[in-house]
N, CA and C of each residue as an Amber inpcrd file, in Angstrom:
protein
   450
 145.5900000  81.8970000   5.8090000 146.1490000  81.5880000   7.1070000
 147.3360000  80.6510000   6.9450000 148.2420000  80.6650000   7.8290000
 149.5150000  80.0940000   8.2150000 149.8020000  79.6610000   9.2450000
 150.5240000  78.4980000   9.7390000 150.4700000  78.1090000  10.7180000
 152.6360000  77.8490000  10.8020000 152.9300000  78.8380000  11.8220000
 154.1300000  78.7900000  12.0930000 154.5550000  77.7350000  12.9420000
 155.3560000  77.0190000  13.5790000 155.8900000  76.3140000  14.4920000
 157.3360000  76.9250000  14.9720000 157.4340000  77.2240000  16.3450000
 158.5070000  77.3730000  16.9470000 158.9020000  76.2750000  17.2900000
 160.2480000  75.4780000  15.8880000 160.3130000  74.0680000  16.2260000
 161.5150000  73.3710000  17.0230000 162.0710000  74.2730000  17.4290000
 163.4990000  74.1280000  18.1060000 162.9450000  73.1740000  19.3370000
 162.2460000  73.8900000  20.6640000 161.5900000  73.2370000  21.4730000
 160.7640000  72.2250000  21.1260000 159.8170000  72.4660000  20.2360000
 158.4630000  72.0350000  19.9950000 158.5290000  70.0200000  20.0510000
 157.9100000  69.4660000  21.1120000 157.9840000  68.0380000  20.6900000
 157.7670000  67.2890000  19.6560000 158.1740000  66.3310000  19.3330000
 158.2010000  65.6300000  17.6980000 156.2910000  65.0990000  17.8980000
 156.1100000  64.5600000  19.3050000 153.9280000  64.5890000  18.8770000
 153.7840000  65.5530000  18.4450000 153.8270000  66.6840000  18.5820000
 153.1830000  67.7540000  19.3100000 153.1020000  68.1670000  16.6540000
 154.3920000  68.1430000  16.4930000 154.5550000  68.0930000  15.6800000
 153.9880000  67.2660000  14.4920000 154.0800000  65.8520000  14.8270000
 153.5130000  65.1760000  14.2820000 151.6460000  65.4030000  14.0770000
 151.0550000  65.5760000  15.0910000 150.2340000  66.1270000  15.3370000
 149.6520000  67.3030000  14.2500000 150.5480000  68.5970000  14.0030000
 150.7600000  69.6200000  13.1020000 150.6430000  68.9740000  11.8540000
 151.6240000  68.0000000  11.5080000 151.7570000  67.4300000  10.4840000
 150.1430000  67.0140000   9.7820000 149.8310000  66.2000000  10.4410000
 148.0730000  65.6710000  10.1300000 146.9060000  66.4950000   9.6830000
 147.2330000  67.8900000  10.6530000 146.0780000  68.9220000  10.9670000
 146.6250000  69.7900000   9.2360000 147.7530000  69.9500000   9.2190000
 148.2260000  70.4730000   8.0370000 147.7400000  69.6500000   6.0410000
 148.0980000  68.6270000   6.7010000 147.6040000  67.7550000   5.4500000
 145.8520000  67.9400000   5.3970000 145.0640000  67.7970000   6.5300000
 143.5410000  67.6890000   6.5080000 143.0550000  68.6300000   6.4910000
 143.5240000  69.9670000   7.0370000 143.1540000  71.1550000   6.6270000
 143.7340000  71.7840000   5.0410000 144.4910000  71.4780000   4.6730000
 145.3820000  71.7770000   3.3950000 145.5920000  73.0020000   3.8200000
 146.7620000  73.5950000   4.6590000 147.1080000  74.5640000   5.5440000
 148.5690000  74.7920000   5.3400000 149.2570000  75.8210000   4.8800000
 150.7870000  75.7170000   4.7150000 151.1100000  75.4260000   6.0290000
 151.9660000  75.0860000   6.5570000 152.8400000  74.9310000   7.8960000
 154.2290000  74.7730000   7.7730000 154.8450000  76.2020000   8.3150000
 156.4310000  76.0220000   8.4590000 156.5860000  75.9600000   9.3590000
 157.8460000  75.4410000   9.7590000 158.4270000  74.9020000  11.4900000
 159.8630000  75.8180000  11.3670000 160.3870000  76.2560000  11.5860000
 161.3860000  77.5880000  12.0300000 162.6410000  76.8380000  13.2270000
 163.7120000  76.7790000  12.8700000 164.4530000  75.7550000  13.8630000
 165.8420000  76.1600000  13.3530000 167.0150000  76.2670000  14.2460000
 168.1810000  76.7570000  14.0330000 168.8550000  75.3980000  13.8390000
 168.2690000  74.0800000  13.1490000 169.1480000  72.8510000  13.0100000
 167.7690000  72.2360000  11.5230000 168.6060000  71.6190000  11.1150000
 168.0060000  70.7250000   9.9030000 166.9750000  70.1360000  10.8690000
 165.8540000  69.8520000  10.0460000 164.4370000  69.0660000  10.5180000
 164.1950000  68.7460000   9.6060000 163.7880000  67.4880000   9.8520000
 163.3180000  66.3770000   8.7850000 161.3350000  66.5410000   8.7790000
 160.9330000  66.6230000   7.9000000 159.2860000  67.0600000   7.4860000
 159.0880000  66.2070000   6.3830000 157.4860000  65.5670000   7.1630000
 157.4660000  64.7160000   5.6630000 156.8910000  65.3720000   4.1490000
 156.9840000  64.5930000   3.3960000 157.2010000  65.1120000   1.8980000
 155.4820000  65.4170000   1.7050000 155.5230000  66.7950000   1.9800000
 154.1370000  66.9720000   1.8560000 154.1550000  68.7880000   1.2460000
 152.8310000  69.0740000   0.5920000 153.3790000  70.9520000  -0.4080000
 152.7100000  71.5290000   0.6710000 152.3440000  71.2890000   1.8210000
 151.6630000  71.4640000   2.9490000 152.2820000  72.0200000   4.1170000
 153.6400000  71.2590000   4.3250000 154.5000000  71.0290000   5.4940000
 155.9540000  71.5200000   5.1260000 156.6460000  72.8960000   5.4910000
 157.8870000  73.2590000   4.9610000 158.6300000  73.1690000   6.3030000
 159.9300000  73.0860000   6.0250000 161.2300000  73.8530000   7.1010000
 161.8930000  75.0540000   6.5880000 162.1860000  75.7610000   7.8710000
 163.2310000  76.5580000   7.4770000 164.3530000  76.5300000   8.8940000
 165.4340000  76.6830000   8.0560000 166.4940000  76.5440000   8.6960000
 166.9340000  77.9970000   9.2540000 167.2790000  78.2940000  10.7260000
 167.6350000  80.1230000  10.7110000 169.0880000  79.6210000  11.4280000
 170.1090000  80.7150000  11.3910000 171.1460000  80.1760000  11.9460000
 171.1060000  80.2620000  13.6110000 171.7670000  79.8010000  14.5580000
 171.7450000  79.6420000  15.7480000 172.4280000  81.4020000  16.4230000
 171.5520000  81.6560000  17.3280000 171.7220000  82.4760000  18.2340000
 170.4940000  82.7820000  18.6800000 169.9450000  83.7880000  20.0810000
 169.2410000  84.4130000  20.7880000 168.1640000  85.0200000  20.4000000
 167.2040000  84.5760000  20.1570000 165.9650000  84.7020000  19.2120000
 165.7340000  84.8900000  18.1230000 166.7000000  84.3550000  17.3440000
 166.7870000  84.2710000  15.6670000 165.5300000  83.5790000  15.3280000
 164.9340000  82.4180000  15.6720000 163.7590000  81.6900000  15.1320000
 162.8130000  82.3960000  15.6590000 162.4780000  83.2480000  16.4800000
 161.5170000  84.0340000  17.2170000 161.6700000  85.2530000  16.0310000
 162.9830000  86.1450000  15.6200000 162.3010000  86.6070000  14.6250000
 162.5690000  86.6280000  13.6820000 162.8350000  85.4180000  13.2590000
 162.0590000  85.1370000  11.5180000 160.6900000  84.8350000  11.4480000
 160.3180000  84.4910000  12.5740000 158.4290000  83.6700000  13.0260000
 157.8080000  85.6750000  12.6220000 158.4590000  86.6530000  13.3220000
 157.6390000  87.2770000  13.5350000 157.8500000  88.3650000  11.7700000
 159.0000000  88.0240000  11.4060000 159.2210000  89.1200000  10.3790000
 158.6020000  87.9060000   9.1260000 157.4020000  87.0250000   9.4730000
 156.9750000  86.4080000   8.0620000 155.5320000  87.0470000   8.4730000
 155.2450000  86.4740000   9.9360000 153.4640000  86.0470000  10.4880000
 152.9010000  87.9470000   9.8770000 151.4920000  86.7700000   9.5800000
 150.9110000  88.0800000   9.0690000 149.2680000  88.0100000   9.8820000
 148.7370000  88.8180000  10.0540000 147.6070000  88.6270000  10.9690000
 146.4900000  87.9710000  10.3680000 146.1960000  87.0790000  11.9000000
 145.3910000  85.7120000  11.1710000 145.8870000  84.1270000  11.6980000
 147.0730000  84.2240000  11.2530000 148.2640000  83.4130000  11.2280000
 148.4560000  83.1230000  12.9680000 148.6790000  81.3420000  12.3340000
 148.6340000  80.6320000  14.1080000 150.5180000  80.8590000  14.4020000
 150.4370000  80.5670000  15.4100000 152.4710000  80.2430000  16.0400000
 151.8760000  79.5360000  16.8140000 152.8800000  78.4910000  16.8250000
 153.0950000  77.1830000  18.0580000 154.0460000  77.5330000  18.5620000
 153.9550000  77.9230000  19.8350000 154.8300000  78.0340000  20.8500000
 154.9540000  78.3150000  22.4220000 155.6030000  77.6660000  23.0870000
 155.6460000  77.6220000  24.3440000 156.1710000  78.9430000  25.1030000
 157.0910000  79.8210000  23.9860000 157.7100000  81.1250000  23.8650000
 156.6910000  81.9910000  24.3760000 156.7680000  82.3700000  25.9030000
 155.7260000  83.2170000  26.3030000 155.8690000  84.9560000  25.3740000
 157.1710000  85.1820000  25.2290000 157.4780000  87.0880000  25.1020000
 156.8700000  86.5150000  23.2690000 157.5610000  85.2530000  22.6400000
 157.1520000  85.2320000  21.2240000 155.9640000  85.1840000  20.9340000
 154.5370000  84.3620000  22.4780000 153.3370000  84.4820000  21.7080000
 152.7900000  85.7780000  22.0280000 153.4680000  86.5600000  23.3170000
 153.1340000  88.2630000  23.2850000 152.9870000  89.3440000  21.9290000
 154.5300000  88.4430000  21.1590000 154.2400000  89.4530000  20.1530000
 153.6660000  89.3870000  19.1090000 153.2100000  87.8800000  18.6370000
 152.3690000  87.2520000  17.7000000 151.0680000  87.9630000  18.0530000
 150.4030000  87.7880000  19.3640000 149.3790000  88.5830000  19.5540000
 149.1600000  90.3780000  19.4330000 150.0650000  90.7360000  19.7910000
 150.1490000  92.3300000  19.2400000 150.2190000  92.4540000  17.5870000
 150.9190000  91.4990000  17.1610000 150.8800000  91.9220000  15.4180000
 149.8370000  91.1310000  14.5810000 148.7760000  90.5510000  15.9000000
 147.1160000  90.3310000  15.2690000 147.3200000  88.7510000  15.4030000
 148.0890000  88.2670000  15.1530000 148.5160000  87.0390000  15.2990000
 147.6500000  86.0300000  16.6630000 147.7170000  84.7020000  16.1920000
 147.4220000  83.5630000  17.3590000 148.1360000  82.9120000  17.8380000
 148.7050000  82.7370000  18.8310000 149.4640000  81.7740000  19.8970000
 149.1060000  80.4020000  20.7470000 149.0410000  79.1930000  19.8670000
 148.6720000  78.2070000  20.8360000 150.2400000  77.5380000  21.7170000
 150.1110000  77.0330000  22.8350000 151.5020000  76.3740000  23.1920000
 150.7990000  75.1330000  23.1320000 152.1570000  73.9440000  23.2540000
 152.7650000  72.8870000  22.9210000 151.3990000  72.3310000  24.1660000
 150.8530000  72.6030000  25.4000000 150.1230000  71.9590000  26.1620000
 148.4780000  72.3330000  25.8060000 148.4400000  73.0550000  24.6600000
 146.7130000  73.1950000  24.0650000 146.4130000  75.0090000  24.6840000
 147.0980000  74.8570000  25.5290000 146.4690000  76.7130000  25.9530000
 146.7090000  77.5440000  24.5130000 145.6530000  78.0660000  24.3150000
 145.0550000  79.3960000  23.1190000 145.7070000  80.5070000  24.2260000
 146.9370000  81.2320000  23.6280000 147.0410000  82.5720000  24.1340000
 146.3910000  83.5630000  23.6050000 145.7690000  84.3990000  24.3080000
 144.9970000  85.5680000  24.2780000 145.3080000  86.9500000  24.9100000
 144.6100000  88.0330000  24.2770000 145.1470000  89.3090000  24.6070000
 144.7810000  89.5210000  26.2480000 143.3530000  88.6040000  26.7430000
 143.4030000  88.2910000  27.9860000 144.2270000  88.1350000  29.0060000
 144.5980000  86.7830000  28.8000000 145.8540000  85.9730000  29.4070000
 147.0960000  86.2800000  28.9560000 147.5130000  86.6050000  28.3230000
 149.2220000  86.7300000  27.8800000 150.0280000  87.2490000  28.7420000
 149.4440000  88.9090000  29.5440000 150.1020000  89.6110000  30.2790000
 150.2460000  89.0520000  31.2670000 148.9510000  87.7540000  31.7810000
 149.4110000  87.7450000  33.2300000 150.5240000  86.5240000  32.7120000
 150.6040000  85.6040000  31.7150000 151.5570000  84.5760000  31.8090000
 153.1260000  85.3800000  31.3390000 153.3210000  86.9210000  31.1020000
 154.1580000  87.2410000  30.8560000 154.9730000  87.7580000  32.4150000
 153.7620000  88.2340000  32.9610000 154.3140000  88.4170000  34.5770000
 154.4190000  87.2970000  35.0090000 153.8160000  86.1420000  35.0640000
 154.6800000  85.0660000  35.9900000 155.4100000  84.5230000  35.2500000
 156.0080000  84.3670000  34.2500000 157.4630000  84.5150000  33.7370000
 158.2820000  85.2650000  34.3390000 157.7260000  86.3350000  33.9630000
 159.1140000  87.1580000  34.6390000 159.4030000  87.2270000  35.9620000
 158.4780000  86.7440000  37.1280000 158.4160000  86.4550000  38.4640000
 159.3000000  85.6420000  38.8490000 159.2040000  84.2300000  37.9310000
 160.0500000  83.2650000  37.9070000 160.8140000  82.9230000  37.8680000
 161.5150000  84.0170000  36.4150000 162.9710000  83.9730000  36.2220000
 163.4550000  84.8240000  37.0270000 162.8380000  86.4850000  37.7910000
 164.0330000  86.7500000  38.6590000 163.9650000  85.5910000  40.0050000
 162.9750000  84.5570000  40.4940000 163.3060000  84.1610000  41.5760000
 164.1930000  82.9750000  41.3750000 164.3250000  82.8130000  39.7880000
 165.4430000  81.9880000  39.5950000 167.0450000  82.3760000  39.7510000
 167.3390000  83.8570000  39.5310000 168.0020000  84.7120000  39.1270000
 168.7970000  85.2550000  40.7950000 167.5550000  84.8930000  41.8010000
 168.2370000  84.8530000  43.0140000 168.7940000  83.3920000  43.9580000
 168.8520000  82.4400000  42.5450000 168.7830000  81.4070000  43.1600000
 168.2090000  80.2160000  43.8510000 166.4710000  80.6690000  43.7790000
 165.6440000  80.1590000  44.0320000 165.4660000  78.8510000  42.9400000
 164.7610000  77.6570000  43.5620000 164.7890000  76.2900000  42.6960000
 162.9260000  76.6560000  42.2570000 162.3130000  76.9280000  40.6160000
 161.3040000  77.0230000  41.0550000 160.9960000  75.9690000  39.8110000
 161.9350000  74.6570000  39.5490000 161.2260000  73.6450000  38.8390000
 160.8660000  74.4350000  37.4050000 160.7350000  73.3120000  36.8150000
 160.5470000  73.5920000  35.1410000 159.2000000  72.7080000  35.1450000
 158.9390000  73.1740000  33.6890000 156.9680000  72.6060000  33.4790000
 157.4510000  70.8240000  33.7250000 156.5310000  70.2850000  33.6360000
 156.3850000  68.3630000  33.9440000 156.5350000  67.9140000  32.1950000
 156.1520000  67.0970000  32.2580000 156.9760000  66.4950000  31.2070000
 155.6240000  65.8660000  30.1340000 155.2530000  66.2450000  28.8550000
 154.2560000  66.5660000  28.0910000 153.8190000  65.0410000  28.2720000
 152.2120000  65.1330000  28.6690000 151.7670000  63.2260000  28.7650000
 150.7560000  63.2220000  27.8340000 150.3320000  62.0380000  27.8510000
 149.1480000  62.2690000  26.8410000 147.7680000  62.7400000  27.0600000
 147.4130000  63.5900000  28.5470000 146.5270000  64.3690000  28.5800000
 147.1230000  65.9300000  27.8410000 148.4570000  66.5010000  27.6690000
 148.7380000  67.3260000  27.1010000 148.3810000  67.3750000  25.9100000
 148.5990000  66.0730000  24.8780000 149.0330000  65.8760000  23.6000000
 147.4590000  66.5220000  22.9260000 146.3510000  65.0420000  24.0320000
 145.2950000  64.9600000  23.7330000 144.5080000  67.1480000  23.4250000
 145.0530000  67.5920000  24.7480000 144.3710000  69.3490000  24.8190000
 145.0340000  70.0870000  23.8200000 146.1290000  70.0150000  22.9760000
 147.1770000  69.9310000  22.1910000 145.8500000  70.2280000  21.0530000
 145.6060000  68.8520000  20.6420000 144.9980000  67.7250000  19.2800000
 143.3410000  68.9310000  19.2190000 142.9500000  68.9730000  21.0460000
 141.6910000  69.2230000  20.4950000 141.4650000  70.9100000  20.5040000
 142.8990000  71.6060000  21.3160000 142.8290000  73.1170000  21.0320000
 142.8880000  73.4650000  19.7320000 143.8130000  72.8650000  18.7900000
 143.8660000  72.8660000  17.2280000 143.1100000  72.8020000  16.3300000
 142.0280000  72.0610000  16.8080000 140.7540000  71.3430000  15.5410000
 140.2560000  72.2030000  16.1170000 139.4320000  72.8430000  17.5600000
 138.6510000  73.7970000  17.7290000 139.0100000  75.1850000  16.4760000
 140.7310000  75.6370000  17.1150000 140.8110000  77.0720000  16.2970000
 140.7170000  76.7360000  14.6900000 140.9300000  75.7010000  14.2400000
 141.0800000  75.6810000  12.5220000 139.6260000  75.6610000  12.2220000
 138.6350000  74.3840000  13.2720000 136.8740000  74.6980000  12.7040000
 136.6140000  75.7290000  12.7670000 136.8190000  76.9710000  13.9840000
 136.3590000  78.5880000  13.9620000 137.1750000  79.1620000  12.2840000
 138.1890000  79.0720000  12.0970000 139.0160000  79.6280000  11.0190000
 138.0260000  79.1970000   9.7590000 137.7740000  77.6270000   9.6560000
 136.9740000  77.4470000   8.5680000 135.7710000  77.9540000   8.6540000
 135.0210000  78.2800000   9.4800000 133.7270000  79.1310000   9.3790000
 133.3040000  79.9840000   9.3730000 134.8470000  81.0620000   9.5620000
 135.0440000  82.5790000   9.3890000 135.1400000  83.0550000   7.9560000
């Protein structure tokens, strides 16, 4: 197993966070980001650099992930397709995407952006607190204990 990070967005807790779970699980973890990122010096914790444009880090995430393999990301269409190619999707606020849930969070995406698209104000998510960080910390240790007992 592998644990990707969509790190462009991804908050530096949210990360840091990764960082820990990576060292204590002894878990590769790359973070995927169209700008230099600094990662601490660990054979655990990599970067990769992709160049900047329109879902370039979305697919290099998808032309590595192999099924099994977690993605961090808030990227609703990127954890759609992580889940079709067997893949796991947690986002940055602890939600586990599932073959369940995905479609409907892919329709109210897309609800959203056309009522943005007509001009409508429909607000962006609130701003990550530490009840996020905390559902974050404990969605993670849940999926890695199931992973270790599989």
């Amino acid at each position: 197993m592998h644990i990707w990070v969509d790190a462009d967005a991804c908050p530096l807790v949210i990360k840091e966070i990764l960082y820990r779970a990576a060292e204590r699980a002894q878990i590769p973890t790359t973070l995927v980001a169209n700008r230099p990122l600094a990662t601490p010096r660990s054979k655990f914790v990599h970067a990769i650099q992709v160049p900047r444009g329109f879902d370039v880090a979305d697919e290099a995430i998808i032309g590595r992930i192999e099924a099994g393999d977690l993605v961090v990301t808030a990227d609703i269409p990127l954890a759609a397709e992580v889940i079709e190619r067997g893949g796991h999707a947690l986002n940055p606020r602890g939600e586990l995407y599932t073959p369940e849930n995905i479609r409907e969070r892919l329709a109210l995406r897309d609800f959203l952006a056309e009522q943005r698209s007509i001009g409508v104000q429909t607000g962006g998510p609130a701003a990550l607190d530490h009840t996020d960080r905390k559902r974050f910390a404990d969605a993670l240790d849940r999926f890695l204990a199931r992973r270790a007992r599989a």
